[in-house]
C-alpha positions as CSV (number, residue, x, y, z in Angstrom):
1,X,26.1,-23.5,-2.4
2,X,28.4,-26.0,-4.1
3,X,30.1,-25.2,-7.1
4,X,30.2,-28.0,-10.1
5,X,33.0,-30.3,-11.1
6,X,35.8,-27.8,-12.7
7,X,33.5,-24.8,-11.4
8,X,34.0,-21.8,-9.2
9,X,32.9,-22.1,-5.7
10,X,30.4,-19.4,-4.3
11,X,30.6,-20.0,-0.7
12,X,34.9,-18.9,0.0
13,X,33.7,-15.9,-1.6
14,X,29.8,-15.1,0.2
15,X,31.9,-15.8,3.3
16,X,34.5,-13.2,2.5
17,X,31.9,-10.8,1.3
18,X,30.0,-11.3,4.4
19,X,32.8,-11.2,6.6
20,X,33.5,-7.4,5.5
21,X,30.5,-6.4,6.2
22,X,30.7,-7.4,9.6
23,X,34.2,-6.1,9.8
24,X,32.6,-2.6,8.1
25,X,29.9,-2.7,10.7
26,X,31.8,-3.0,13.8
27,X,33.9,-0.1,12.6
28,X,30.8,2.1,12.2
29,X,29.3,0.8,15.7
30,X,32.9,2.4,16.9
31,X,32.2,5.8,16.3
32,X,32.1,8.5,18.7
33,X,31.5,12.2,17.2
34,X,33.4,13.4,15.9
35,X,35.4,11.3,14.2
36,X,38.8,11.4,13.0
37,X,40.5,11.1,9.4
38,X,42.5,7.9,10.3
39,X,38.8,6.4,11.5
40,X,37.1,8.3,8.3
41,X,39.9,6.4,6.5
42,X,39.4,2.7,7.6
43,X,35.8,3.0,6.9
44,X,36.6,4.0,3.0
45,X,38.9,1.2,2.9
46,X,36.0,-1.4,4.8
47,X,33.4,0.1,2.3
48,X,35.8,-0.6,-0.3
49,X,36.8,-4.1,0.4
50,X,32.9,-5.0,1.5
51,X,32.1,-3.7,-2.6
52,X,34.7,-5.9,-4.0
53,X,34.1,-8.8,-2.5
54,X,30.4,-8.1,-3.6
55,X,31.1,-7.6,-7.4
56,X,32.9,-10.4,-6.7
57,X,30.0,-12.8,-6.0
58,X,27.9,-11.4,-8.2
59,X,29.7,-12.1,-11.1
60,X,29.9,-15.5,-9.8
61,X,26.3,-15.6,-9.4
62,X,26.1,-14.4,-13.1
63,X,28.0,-17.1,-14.8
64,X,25.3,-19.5,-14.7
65,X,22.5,-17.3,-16.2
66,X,22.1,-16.8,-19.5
67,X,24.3,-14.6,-21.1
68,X,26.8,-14.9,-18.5
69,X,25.9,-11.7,-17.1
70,X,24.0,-10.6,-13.7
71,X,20.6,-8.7,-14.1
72,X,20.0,-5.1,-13.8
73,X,18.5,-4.2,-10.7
74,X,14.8,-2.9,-10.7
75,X,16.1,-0.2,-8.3
């Protein structure tokens, strides 16, 4: 996904987004019942990181649709 001349560039930020996913599955393929607060902790904090780097993108995503703004999911 290249970005235009001047523009933002979607790929650092899909591969960042990605990335904590990964990171936020690997934690959860961890687990061992029951689990702890410090591992209940670092999954709130993956979850976290993996939503921000997805509102991220998508507002990426959104500046070139009309409107500058992402559509409503039909979900």
């Amino acid at each position: 996904m290249a970005a235009q001349a001047g523009g933002p560039a979607l790929d650092p930020t899909l591969s960042e987004w990605l990335k904590a996913r990964a990171d936020t599955l690997r934690h959860l393929d961890s687990a061992t019942a029951p689990v702890d607060e410090g591992w209940t902790q670092r999954l709130a904090d993956l979850l976290a990181t993996e939503q921000s780097w997805q509102v991220q993108y998508t507002e990426l995503i959104a500046l070139g649709t009309r409107g500058g703004r992402f559509p409503s999911s039909n979900r």
